[in-house]
CHARMM internal coordinates of N, CA and C (Angstrom, degrees):
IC EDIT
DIST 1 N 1 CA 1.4470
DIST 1 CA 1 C 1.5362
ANGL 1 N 1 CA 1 C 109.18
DIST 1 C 2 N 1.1473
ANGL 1 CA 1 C 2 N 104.40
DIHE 1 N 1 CA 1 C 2 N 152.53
DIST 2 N 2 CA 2.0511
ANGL 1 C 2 N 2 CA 105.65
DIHE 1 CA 1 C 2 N 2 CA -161.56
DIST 2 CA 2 C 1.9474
ANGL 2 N 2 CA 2 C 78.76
DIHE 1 C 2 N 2 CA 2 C -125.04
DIST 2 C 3 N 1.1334
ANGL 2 CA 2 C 3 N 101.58
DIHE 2 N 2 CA 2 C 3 N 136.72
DIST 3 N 3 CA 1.3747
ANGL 2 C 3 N 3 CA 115.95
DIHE 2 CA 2 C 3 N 3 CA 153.98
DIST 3 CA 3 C 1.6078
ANGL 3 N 3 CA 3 C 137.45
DIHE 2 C 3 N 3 CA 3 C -105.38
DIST 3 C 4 N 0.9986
ANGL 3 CA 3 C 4 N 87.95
DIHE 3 N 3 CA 3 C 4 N 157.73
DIST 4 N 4 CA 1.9667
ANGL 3 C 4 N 4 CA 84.11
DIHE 3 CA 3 C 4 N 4 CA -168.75
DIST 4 CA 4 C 1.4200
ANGL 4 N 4 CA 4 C 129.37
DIHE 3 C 4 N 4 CA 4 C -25.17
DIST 4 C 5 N 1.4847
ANGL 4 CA 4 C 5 N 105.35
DIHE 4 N 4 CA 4 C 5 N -46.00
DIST 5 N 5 CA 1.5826
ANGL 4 C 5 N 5 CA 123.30
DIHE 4 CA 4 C 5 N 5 CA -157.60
DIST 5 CA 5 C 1.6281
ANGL 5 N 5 CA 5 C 96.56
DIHE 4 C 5 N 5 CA 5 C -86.61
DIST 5 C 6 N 1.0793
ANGL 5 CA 5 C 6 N 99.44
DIHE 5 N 5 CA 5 C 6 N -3.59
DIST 6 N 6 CA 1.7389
ANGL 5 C 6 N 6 CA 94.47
DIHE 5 CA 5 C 6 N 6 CA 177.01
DIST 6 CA 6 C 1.5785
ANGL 6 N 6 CA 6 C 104.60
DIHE 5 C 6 N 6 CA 6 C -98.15
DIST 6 C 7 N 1.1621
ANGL 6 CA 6 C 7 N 120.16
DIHE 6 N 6 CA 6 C 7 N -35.98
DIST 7 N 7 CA 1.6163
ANGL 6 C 7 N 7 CA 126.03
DIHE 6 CA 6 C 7 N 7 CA -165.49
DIST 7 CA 7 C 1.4730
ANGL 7 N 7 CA 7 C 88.10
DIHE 6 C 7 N 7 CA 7 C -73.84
DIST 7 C 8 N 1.7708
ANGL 7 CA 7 C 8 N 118.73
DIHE 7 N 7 CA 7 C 8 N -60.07
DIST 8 N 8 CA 1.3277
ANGL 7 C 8 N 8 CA 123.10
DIHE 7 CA 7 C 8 N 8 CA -169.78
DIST 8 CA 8 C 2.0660
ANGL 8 N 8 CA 8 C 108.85
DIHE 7 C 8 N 8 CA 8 C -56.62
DIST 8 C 9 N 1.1612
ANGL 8 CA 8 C 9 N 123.03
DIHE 8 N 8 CA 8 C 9 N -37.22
DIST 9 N 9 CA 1.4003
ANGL 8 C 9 N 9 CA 122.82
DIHE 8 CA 8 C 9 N 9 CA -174.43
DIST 9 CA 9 C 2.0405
ANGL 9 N 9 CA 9 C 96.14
DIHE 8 C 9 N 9 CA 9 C -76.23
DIST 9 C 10 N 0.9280
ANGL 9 CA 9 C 10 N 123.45
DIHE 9 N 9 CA 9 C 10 N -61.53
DIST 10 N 10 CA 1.3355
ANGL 9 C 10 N 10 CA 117.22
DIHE 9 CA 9 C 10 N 10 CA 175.80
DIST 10 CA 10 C 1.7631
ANGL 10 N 10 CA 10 C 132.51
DIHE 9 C 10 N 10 CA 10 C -48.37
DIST 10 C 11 N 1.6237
ANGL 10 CA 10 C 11 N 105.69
DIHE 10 N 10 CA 10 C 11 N -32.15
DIST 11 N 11 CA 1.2638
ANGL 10 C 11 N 11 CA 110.12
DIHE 10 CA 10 C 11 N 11 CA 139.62
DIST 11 CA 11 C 1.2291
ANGL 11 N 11 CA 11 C 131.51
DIHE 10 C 11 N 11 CA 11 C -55.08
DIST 11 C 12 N 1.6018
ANGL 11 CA 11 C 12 N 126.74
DIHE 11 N 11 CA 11 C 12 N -48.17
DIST 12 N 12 CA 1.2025
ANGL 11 C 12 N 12 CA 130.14
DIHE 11 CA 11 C 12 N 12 CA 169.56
DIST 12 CA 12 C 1.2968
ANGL 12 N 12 CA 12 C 112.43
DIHE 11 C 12 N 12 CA 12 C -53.43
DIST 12 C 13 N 1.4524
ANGL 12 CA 12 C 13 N 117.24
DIHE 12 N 12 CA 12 C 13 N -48.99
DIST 13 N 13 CA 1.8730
ANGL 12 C 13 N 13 CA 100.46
DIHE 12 CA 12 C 13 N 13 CA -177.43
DIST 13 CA 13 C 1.5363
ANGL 13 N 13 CA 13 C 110.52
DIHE 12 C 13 N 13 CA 13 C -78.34
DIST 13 C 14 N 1.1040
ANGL 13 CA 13 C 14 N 123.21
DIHE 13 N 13 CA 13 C 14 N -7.38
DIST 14 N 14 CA 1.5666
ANGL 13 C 14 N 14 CA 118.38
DIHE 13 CA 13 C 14 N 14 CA 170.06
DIST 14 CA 14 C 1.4881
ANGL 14 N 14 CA 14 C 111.99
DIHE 13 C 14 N 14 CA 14 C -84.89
DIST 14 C 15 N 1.1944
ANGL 14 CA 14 C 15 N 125.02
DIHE 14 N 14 CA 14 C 15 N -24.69
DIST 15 N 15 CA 1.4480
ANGL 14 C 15 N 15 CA 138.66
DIHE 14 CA 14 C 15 N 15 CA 164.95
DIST 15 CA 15 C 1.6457
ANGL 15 N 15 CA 15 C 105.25
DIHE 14 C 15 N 15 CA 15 C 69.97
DIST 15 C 16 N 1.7928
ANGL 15 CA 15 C 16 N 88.79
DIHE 15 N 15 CA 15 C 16 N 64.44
DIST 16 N 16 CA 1.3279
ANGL 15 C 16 N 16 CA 128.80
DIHE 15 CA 15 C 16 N 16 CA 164.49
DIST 16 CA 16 C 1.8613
ANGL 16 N 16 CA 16 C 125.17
DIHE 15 C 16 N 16 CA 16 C -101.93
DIST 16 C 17 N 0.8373
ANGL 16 CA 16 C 17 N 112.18
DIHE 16 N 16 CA 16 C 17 N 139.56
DIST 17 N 17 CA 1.8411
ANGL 16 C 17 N 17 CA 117.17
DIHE 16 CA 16 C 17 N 17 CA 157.72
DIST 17 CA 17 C 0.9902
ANGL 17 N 17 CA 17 C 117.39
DIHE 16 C 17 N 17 CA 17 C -85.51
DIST 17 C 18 N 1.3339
ANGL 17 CA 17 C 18 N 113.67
DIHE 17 N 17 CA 17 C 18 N 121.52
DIST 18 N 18 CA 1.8478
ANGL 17 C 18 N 18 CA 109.02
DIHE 17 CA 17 C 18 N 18 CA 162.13
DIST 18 CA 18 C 1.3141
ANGL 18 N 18 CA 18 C 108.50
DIHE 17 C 18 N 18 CA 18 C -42.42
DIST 18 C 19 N 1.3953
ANGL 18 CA 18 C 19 N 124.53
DIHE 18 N 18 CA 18 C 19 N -41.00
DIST 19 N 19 CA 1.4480
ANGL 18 C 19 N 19 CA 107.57
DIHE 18 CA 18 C 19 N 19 CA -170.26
DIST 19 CA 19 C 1.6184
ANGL 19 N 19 CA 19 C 133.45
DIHE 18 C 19 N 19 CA 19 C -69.95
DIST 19 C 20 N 1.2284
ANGL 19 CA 19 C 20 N 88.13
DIHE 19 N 19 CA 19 C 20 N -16.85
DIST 20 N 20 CA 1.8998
ANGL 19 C 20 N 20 CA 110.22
DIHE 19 CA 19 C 20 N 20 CA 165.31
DIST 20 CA 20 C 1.6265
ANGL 20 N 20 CA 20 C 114.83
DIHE 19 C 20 N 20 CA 20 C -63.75
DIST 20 C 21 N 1.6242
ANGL 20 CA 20 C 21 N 103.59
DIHE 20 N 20 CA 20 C 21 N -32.50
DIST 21 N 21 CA 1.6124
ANGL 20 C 21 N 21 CA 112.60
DIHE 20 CA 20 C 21 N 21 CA -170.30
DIST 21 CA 21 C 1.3518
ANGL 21 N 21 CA 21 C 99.45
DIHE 20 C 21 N 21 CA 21 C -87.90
DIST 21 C 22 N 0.8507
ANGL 21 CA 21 C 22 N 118.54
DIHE 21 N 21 CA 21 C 22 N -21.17
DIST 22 N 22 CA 1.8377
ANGL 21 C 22 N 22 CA 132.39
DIHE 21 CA 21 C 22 N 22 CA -168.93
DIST 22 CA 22 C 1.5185
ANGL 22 N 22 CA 22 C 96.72
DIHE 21 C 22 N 22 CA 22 C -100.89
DIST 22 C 23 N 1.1301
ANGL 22 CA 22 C 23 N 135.33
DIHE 22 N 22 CA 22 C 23 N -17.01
DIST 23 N 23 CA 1.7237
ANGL 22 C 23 N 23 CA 139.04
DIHE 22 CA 22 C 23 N 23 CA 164.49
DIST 23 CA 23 C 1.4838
ANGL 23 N 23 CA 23 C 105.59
DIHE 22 C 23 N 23 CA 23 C -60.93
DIST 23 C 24 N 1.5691
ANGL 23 CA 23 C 24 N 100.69
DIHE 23 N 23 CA 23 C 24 N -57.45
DIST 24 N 24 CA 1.5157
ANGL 23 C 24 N 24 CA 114.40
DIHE 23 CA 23 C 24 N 24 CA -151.96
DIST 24 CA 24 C 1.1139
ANGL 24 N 24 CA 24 C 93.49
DIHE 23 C 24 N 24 CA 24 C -79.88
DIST 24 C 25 N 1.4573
ANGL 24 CA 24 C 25 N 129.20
DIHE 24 N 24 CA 24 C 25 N -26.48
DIST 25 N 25 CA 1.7182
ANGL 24 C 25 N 25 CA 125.07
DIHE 24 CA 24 C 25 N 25 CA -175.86
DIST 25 CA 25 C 1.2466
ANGL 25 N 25 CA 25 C 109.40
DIHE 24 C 25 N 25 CA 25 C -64.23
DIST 25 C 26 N 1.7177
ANGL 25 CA 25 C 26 N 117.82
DIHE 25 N 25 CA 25 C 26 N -21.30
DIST 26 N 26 CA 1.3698
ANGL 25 C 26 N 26 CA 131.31
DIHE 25 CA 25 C 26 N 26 CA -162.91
DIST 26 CA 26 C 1.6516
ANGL 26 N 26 CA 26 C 99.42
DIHE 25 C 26 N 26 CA 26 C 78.08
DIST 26 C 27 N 0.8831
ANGL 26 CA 26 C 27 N 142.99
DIHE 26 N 26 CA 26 C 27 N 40.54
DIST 27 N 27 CA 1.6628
ANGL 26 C 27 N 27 CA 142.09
DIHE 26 CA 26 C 27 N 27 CA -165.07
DIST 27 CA 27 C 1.2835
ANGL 27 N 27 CA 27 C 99.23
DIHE 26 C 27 N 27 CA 27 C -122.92
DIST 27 C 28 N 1.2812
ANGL 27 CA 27 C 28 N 137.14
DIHE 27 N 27 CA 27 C 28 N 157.69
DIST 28 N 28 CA 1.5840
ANGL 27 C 28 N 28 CA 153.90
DIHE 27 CA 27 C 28 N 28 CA 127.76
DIST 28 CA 28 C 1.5300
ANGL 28 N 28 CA 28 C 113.37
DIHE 27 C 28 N 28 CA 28 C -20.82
DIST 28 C 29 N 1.2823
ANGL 28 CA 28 C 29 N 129.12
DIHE 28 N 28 CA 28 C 29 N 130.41
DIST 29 N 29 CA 1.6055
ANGL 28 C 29 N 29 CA 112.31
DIHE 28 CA 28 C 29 N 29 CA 158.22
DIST 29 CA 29 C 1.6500
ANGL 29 N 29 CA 29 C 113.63
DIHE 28 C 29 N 29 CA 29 C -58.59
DIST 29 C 30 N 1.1281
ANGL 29 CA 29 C 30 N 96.71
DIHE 29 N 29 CA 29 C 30 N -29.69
DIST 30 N 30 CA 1.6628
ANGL 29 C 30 N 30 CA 95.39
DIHE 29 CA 29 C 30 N 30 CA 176.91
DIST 30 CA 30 C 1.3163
ANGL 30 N 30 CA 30 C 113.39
DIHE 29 C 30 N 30 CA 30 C -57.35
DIST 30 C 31 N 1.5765
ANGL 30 CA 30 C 31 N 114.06
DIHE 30 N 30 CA 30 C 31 N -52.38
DIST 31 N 31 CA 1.7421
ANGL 30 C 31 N 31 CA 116.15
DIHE 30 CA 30 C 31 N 31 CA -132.45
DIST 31 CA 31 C 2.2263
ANGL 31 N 31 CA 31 C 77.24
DIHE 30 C 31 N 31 CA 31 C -90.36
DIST 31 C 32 N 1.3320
ANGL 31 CA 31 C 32 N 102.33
DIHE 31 N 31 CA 31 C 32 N -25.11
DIST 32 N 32 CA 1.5986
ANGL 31 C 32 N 32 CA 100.71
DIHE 31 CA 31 C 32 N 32 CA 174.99
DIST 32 CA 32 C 1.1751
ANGL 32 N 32 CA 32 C 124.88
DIHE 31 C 32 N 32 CA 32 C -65.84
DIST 32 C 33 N 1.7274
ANGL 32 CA 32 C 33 N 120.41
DIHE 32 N 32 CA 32 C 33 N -38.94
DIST 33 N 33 CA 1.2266
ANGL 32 C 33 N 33 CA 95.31
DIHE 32 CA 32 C 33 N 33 CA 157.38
DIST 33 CA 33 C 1.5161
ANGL 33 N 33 CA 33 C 138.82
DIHE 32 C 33 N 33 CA 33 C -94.86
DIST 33 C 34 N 1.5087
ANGL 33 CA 33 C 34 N 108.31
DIHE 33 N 33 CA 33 C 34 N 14.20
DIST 34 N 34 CA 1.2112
ANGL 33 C 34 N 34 CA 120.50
DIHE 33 CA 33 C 34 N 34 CA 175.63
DIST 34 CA 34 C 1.5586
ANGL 34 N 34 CA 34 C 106.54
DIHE 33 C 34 N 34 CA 34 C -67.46
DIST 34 C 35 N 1.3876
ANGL 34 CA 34 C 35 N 113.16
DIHE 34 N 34 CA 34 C 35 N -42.25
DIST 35 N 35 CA 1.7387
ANGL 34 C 35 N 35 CA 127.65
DIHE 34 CA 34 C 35 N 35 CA 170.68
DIST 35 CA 35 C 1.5712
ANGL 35 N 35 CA 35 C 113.80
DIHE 34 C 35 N 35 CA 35 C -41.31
DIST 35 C 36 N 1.8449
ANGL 35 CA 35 C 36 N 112.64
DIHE 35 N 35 CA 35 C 36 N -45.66
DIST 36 N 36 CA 1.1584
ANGL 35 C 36 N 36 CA 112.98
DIHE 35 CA 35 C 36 N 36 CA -172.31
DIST 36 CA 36 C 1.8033
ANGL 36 N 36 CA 36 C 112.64
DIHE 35 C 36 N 36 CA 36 C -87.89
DIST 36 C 37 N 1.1927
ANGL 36 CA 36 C 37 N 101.51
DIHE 36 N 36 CA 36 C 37 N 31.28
DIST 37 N 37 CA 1.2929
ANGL 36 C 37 N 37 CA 97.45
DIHE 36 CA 36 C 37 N 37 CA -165.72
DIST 37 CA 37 C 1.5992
ANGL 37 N 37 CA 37 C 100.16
DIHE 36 C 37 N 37 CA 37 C -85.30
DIST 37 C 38 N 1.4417
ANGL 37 CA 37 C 38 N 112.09
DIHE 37 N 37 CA 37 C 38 N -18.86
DIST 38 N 38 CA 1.8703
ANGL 37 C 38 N 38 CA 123.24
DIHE 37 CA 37 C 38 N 38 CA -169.48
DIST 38 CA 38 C 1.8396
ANGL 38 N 38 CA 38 C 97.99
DIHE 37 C 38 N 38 CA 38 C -132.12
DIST 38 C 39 N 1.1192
ANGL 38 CA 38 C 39 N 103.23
DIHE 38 N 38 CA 38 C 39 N 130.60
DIST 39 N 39 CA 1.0390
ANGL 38 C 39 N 39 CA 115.98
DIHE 38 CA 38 C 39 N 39 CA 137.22
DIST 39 CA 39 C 1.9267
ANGL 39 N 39 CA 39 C 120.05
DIHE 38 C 39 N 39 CA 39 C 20.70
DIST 39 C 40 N 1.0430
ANGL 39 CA 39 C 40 N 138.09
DIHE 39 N 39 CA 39 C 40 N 98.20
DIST 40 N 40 CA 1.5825
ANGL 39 C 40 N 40 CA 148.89
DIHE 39 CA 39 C 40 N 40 CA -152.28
DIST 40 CA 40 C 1.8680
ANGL 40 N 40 CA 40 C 76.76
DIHE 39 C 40 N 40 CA 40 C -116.73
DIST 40 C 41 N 1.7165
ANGL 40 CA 40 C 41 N 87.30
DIHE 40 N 40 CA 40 C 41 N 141.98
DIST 41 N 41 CA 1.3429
ANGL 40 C 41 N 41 CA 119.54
DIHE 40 CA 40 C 41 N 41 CA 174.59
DIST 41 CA 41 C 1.8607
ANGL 41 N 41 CA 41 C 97.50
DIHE 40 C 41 N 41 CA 41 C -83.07
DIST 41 C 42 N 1.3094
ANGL 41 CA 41 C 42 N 111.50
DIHE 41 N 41 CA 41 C 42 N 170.89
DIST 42 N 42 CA 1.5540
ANGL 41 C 42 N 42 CA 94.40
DIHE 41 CA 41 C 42 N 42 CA -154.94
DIST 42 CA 42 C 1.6779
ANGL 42 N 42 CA 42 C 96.75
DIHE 41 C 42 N 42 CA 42 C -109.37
DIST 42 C 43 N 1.5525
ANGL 42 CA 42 C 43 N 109.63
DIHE 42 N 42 CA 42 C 43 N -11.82
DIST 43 N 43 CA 1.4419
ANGL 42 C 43 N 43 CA 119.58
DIHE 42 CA 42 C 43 N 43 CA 164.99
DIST 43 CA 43 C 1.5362
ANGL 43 N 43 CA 43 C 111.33
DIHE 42 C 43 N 43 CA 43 C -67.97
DIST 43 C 44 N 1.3991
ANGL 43 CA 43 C 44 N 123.32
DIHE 43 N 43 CA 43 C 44 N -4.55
DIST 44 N 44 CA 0.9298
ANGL 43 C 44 N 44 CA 131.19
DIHE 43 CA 43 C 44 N 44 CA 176.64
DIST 44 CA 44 C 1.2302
ANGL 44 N 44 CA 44 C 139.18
DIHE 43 C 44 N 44 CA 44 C -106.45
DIST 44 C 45 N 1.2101
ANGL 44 CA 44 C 45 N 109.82
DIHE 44 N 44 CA 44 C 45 N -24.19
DIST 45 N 45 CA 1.3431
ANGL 44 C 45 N 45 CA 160.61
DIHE 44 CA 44 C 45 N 45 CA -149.02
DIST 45 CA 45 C 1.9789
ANGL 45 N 45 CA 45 C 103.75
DIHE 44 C 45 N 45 CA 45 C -105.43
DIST 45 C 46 N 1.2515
ANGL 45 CA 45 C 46 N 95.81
DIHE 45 N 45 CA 45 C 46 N -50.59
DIST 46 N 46 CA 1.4011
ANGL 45 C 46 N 46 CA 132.69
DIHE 45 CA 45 C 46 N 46 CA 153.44
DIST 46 CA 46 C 1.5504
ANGL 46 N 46 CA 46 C 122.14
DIHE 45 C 46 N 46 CA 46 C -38.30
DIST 46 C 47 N 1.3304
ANGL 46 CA 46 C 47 N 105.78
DIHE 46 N 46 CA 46 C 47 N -55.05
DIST 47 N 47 CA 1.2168
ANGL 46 C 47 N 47 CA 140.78
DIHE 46 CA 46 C 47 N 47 CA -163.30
DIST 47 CA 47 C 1.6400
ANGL 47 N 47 CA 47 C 103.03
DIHE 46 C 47 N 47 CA 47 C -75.63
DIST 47 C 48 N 1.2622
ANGL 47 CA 47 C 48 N 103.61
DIHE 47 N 47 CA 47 C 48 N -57.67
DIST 48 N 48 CA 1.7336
ANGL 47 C 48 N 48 CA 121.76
DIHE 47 CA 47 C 48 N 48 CA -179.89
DIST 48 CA 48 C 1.8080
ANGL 48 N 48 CA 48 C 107.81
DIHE 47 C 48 N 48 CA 48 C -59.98
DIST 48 C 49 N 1.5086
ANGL 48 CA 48 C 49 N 105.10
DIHE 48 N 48 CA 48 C 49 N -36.64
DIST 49 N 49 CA 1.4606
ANGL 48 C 49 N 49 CA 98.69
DIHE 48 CA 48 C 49 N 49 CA -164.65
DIST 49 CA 49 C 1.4980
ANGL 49 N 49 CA 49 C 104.51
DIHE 48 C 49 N 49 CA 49 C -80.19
DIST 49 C 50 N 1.0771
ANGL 49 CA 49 C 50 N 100.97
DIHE 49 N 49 CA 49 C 50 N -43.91
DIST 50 N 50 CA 1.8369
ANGL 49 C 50 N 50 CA 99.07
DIHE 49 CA 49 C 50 N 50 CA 171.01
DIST 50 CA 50 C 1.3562
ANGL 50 N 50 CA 50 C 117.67
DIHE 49 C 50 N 50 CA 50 C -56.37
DIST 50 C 51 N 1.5383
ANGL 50 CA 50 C 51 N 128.67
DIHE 50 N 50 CA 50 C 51 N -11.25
DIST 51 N 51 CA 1.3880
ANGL 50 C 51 N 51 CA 118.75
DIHE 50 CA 50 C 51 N 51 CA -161.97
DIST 51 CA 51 C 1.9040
ANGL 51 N 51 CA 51 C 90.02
DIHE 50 C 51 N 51 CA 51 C -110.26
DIST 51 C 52 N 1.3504
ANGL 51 CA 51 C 52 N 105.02
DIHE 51 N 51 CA 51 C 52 N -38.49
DIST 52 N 52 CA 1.8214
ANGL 51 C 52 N 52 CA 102.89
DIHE 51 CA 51 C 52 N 52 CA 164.51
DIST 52 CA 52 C 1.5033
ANGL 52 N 52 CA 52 C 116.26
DIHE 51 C 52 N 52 CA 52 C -57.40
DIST 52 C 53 N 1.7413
ANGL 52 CA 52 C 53 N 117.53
DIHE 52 N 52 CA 52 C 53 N -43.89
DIST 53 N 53 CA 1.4258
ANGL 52 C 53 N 53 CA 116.52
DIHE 52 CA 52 C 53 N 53 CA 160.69
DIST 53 CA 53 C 1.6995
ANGL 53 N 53 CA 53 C 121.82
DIHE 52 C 53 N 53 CA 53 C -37.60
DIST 53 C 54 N 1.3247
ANGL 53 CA 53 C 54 N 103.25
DIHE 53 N 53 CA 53 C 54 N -48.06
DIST 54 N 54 CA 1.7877
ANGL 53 C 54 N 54 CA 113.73
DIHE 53 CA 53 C 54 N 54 CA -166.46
DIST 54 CA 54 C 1.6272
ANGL 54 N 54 CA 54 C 87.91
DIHE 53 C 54 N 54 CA 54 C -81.27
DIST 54 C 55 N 0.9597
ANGL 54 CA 54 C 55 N 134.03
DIHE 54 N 54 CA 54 C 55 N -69.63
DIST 55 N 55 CA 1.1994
ANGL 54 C 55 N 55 CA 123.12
DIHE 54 CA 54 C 55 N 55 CA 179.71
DIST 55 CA 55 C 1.7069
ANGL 55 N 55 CA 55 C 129.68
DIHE 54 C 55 N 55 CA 55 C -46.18
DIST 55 C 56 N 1.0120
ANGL 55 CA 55 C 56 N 101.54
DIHE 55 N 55 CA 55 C 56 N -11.05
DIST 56 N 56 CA 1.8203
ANGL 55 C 56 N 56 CA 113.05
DIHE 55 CA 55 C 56 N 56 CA -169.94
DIST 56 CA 56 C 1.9285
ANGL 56 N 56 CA 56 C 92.60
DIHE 55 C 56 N 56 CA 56 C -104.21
DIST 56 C 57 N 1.2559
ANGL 56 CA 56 C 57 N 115.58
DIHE 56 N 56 CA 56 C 57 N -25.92
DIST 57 N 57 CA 1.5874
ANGL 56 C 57 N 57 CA 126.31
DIHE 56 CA 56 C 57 N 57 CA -164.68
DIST 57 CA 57 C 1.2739
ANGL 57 N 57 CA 57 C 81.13
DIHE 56 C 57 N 57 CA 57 C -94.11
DIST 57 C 58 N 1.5201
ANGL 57 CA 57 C 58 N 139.66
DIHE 57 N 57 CA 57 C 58 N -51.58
DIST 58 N 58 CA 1.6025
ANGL 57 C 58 N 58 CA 108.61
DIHE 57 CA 57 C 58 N 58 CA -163.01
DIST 58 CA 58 C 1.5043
ANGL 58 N 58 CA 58 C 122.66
DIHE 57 C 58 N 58 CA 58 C -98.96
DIST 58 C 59 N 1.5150
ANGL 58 CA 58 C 59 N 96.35
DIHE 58 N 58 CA 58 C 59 N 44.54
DIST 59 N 59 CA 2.2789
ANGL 58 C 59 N 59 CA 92.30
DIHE 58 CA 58 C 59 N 59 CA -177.52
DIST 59 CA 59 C 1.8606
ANGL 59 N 59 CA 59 C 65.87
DIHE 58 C 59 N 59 CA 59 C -115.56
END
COOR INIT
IC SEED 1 N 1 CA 1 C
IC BUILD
């Protein structure tokens, strides 16, 4: 299980917004960080870092 402060610090060094990751999820900034409020499954978790990667690779 991946917790918030890890998804949120790894965005920060890629010099990402959650709200960009929460775009691409198709999600709310809200209802996205309402998600990170517990504990992220790691297939999921997974899921987020590659999409902060693609997003951090295309500025």
């Amino acid at each position: 299980m991946t917790d918030k402060e890890t998804i949120k610090k790894y965005a920060k060094s890629k010099g990402v917004y959650l709200w960009e990751v929460a775009e691409k999820l198709g999600l709310s900034d809200f209802y996205f960080s309402r998600c990170l409020r517990h504990p992220l499954p790691e297939d999921k978790a997974q899921e987020i870092f590659k999409i902060i990667d693609s997003i951090a690779e295309s500025r």
